[in-house]
C-alpha positions in Angstrom: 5.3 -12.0 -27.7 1.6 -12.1 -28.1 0.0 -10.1 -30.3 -2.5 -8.8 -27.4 0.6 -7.8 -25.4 2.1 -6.1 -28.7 -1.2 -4.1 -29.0 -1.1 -2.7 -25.4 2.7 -1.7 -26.0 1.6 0.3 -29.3 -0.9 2.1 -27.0 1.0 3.1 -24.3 4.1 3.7 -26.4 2.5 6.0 -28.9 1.1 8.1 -25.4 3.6 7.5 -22.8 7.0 6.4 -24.0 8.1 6.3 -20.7 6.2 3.7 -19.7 7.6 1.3 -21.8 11.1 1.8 -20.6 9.7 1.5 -16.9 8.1 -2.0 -17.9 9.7 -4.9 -16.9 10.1 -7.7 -19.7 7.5 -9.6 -17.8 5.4 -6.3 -17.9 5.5 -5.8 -21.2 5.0 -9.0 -22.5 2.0 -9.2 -20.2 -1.4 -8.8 -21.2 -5.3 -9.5 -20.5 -6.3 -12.4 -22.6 -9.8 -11.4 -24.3 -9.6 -13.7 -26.9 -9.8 -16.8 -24.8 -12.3 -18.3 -22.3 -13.4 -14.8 -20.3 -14.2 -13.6 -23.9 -16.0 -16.7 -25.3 -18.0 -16.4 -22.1 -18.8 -13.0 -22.2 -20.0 -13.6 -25.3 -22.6 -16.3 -24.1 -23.7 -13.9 -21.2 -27.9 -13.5 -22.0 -28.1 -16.9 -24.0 -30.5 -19.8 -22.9 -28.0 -22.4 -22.3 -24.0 -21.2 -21.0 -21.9 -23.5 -20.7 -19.2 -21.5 -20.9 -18.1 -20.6 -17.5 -16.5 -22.9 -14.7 -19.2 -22.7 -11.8 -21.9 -24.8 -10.8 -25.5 -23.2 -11.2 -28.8 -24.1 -8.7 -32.0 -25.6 -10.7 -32.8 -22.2 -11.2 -30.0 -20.4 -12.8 -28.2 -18.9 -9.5 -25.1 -19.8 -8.3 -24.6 -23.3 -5.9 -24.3 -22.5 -2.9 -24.3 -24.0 0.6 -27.1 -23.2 2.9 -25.1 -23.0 5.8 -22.8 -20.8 4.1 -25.5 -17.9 3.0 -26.9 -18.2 6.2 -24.5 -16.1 7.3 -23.8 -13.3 4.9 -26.4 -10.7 3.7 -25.4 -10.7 0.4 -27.1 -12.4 -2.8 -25.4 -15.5 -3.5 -24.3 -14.3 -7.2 -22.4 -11.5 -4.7 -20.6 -13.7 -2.3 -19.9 -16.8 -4.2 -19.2 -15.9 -7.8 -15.8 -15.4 -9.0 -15.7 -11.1 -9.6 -13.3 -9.8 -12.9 -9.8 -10.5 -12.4 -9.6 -6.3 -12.4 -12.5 -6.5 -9.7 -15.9 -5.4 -9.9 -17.0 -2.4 -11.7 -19.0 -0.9 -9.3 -16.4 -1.2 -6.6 -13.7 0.3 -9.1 -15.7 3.2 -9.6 -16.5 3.6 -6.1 -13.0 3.5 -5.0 -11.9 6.1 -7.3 -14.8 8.6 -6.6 -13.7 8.1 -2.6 -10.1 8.6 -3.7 -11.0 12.2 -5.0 -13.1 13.4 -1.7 -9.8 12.1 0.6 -7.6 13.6 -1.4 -8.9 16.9 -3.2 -5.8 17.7 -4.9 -6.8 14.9 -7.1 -9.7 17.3 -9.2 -9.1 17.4 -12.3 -6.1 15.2 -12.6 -6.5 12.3 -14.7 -5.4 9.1 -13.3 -7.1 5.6 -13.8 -9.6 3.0 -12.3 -7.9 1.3 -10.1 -7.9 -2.1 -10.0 -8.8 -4.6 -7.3 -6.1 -6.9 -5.7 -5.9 -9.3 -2.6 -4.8 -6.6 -0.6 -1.6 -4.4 -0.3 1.1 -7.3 -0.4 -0.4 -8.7 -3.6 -0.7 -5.0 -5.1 3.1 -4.8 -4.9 3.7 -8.1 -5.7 1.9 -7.2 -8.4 3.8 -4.2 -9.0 7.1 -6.4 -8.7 6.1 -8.3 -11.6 5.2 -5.0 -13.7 8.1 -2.9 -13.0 11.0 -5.4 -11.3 13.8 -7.1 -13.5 16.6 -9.3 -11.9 19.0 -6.5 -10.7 17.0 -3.5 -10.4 17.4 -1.5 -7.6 14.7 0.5 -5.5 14.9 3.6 -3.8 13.8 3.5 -0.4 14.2 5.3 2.7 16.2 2.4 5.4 13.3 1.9 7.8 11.2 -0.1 6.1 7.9 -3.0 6.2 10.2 -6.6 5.7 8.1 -8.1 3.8 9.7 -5.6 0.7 12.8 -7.9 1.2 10.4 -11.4 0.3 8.1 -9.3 -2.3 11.0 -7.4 -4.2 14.6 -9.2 -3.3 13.8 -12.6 -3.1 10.4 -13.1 -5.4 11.9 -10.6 -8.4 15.9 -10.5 -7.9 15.4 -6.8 -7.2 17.7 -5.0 -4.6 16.5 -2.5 -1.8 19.0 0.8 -2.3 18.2 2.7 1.2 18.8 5.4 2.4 18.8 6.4 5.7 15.1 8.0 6.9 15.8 10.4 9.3 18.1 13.4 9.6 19.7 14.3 13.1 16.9 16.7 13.3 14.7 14.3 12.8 12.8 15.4 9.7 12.1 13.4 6.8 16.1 12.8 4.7 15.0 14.5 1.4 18.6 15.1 0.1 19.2 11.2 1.1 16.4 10.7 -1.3 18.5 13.1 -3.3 21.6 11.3 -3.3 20.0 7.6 -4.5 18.1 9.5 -7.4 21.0 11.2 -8.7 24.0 8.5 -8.5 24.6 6.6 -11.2 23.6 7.0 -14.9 20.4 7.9 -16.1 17.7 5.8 -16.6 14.6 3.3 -15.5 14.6 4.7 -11.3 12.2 2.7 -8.8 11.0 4.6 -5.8 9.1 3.3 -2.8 7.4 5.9 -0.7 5.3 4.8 2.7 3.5 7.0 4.5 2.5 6.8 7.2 5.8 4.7 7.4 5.5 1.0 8.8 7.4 0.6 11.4 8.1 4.4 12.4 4.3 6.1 11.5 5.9 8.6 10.5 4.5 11.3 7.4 6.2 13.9 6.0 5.3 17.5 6.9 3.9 19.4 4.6 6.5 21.0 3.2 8.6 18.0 3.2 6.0 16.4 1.1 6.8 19.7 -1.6 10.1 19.0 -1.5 10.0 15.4 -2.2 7.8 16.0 -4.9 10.6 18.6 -6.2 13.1 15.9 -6.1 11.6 13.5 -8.0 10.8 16.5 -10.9 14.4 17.4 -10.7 15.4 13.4 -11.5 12.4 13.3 -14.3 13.8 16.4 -15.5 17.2 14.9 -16.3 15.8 12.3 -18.2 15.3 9.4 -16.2 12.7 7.1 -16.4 11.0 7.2 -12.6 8.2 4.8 -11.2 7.1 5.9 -7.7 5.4 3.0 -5.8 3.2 5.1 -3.3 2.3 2.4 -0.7 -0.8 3.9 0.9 -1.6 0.8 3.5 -2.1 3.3 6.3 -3.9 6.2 4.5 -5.6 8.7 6.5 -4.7 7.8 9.9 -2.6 10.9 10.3 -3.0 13.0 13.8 -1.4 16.3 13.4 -2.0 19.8 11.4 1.6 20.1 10.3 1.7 16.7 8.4 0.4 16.6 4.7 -3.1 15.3 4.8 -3.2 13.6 1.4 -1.1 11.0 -0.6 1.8 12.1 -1.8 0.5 10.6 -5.1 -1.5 13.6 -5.3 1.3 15.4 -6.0 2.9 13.2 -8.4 0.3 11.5 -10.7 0.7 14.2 -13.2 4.3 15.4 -12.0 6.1 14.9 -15.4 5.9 12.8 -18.4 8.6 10.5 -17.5 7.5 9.5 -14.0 4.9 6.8 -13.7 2.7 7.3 -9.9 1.2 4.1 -8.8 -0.7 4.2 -5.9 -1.6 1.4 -3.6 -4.2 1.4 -1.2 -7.3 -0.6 0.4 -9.5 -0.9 2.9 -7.2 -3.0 5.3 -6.2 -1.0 7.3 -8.1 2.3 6.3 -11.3 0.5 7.0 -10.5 -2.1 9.9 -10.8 -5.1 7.6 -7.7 -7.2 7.6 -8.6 -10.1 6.5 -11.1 -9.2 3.8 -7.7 -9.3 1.5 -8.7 -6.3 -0.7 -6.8 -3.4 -1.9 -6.3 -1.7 -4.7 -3.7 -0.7 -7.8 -4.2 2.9 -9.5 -2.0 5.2 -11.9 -1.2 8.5 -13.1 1.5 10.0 -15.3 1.0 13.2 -17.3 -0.3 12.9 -20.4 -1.8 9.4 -19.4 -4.8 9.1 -21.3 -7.9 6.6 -21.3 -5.9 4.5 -23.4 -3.1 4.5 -21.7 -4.7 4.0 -18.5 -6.9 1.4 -20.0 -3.8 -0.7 -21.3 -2.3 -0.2 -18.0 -5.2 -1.8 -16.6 -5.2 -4.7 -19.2 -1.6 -5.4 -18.3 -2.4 -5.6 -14.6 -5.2 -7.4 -15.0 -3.4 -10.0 -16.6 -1.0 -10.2 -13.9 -3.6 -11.2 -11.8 -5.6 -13.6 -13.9 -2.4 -15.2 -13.9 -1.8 -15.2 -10.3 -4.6 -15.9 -8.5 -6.9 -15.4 -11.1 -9.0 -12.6 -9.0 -10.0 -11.3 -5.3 -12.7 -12.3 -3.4 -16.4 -11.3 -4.8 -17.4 -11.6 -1.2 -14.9 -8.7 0.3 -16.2 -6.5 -2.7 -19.4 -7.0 -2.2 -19.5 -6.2 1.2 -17.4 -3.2 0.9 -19.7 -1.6 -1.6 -22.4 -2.4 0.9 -20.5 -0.3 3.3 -19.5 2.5 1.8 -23.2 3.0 0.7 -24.6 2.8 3.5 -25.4 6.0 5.8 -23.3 5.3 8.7 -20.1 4.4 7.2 -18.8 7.8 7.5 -20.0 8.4 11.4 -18.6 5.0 12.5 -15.1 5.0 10.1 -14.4 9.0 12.3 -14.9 7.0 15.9 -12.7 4.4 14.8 -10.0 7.2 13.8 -11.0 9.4 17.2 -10.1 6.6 19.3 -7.0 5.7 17.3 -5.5 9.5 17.6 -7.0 9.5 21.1 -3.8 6.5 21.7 -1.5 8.6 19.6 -2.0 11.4 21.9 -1.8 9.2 25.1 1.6 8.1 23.5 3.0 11.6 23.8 1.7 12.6 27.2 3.4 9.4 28.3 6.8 10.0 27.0 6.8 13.9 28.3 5.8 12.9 31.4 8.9 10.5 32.0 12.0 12.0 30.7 13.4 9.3 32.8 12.7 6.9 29.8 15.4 8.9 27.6 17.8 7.1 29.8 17.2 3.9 27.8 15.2 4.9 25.0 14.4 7.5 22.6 11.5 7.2 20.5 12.4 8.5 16.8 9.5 10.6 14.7 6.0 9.6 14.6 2.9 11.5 13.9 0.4 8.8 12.3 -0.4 5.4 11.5 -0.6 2.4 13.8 3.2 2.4 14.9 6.1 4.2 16.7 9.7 3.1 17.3 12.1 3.7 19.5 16.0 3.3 19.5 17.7 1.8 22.5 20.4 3.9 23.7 22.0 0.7 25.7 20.5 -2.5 25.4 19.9 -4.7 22.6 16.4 -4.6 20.8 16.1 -8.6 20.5 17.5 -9.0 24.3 14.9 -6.3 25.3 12.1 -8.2 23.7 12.8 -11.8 24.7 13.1 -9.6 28.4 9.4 -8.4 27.8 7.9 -11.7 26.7 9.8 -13.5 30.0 9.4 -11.4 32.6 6.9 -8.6 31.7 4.2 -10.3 29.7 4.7 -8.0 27.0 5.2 -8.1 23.1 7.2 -6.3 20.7 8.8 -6.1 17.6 12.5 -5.6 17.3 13.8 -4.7 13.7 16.5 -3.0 11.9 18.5 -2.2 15.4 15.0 -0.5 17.0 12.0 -1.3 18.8 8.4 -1.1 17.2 5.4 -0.7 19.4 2.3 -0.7 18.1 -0.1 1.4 20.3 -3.1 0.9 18.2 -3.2 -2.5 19.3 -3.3 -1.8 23.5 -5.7 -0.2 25.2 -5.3 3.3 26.5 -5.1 2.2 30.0 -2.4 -0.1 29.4 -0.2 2.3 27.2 2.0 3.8 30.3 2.4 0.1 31.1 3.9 -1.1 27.9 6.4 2.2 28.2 7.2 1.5 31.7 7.7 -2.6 31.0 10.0 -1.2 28.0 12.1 1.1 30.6 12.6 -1.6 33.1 13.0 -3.9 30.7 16.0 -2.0 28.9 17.3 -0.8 31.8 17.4 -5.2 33.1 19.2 -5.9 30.0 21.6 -3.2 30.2 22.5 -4.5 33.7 23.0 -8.0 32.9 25.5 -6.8 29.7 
């Protein structure tokens, strides 16, 4: 093990012995290397001749740039063409974790750490995988779930998806499910992964099943095992009723107990309709996590990326912090989410006003995000779809034995006809069988 990768154990250890036992052996023999060329060309920063770091400069000291490239973008070249710190820019960092404090105000005075930039959500648990995922590990997670999990954690770290199933028959969130997976087996390393709002249901726990999750996991700590709680955050703050808890559940859990690690991921992807700017973000909290600990944790991720894909795009940072500065980000970021809970609320009106549809569908519980799903009480989901594509012009996604519509995709005028094309549809398949 290298020595850099021994010191960040010592820290963390000495703070957070938990930690260590959560790391995978990847993780903890994982570190950021500043003894190498990032130092050596910090180091040469200010002096009259670098030659230090692998871009080309202009004449006059800028980066090298295409014309017809900046042309385009209202940025400074050195912000959209040269490579940003594997853990992201600093000023983006910082501006990230100051936002996450006004969405989420049970955050004051809780420590947690900077977070640290990655190319967007999939690489942050990719990212995580590598961490916190040995060959044979299993993670907790509710049975409705984003398939890409299966590519990131089954197949990319030999991990294995231990599900539970989502939903009670009264359609609340299955805490004593999440109960059940927690508690079997001996104690030890656990790995939770908790979405809200859920991809594919969009569905967030009320608030007081967000309390009693959070009392579960303090019951598991509390026996002595070793919990990581993956909080994947892609669809933060698109929540559209009073009931549901308003913040991340990692609120709630970065300084839950000393043996359970919160790591939240997040970005603008989806919170700030820019999908392919590939940014999001990695952040921790454990009580008793200190600026060392946090710092090391940092390190360790940071090295994770530099030895990925070395870092994420200056360019998406750049512009970001642009945005967020600037005066109307807040005015035009509320009309975006008006007209996306203006489409939730058509939703409902729609499946009210047609009981009819519960003939051939029922749609399970949704309250936020992009999605809802509903189960087919007849037909079957991939018959149903290839139905809709054929002979209704419609698409859909059919997974895990339901049907996922994404209504913030279609307009509001052509939501009753996507319901109605589902109806007919089911009801054709159902005919044929």
């Amino acid at each position: 093990m290298d020595s850099q990768a021994k010191q960040l154990n010592e820290v963390i250890a000495a703070a957070c012995p938990a930690v260590m036992d959560l790391l995978s052996r990847k993780g903890r023999e994982i570190y950021f290397p500043k003894l190498g060329i990032l130092s050596q060309s910090a180091e040469a920063q200010g002096k009259a001749i670098n030659a230090t770091i692998g871009i080309a400069l202009e004449e006059d000291g800028n980066p090298m740039h295409l014309a017809c490239v900046m042309s385009r973008v209202q940025l400074s070249a050195s912000q959209a063409v040269s490579y940003a710190p594997s853990l992201g820019t600093p000023d983006i960092r910082k501006q990230w974790k100051a936002m996450l404090g006004k969405k989420n105000p049970g955050l004051a005075g809780k420590s947690f750490s900077l977070p640290v930039v990655t190319s967007a959500l999939t690489h942050g648990l990719s990212t995580c995988g590598y961490l916190f995922c040995d060959p044979g590990d299993a993670i907790i997670l509710a049975d409705l779930f984003w398939e890409n999990y299966e590519l990131i954690f089954s197949h990319a770290c030999g991990a294995r998806l231990d599900a539970f199933a989502m939903f009670t028959g009264q359609g609340r969130f299955n805490v004593e499910g999440l109960r059940a997976r927690l508690m079997a087996g001996k104690v030890g390393k656990k790995i939770v992964c908790l979405n809200f709002p859920n991809n594919p249901t969009g569905y967030t726990p009320m608030i007081e099943e967000a309390h009693a999750i959070t009392t579960v996991l303090r019951e598991a700590a509390e026996r002595g095992n070793k919990l990581v709680v993956l909080v994947d955050d892609a669809y933060f703050g698109l929540v559209y009723e009073r009931s549901v808890f308003p913040e991340s559940i990692f609120s709630l859990l970065c300084d839950l107990h000393p043996n359970l690690l919160a790591v939240k991921l997040d970005g603008p992807t989806k919170e700030d309709y820019v999908w392919g700017f590939r940014m999001g973000f990695i952040t921790y909290g454990i009580r008793g996590g200190t600026s060392a600990v946090y710092e090391a944790l940092e390190a360790k991720t940071g090295g994770a990326i530099r030895g990925n894909i070395s870092n994420a795009a200056n360019v998406s940072q750049s512009l970001l912090l642009s945005a967020y500065r600037d005066g109307t980000y807040a005015t035009e970021k509320r009309a975006k989410y008006e007209l996306l809970r203006s489409r939730y609320e058509r939703v409902k009106q729609i499946l009210a006003a047609h009981p009819e549809y519960t003939q051939e569908f029922v749609a399970l519980p949704f309250n936020s995000g992009y999605f809802m799903c509903v189960r087919l009480r007849h037909a079957d989901p991939e018959q149903v779809r290839q139905k809709l594509l054929t002979d209704y012009a419609t698409g859909v996604i059919a997974m895990s034995g339901i049907v996922r519509l994404a209504f913030s995709a279609v307009p509001l005028a052509q939501l009753p006809v996507l319901f109605d094309n589902l109806f007919r549809a089911a009801r054709d398949v159902k005919k044929k069988g």
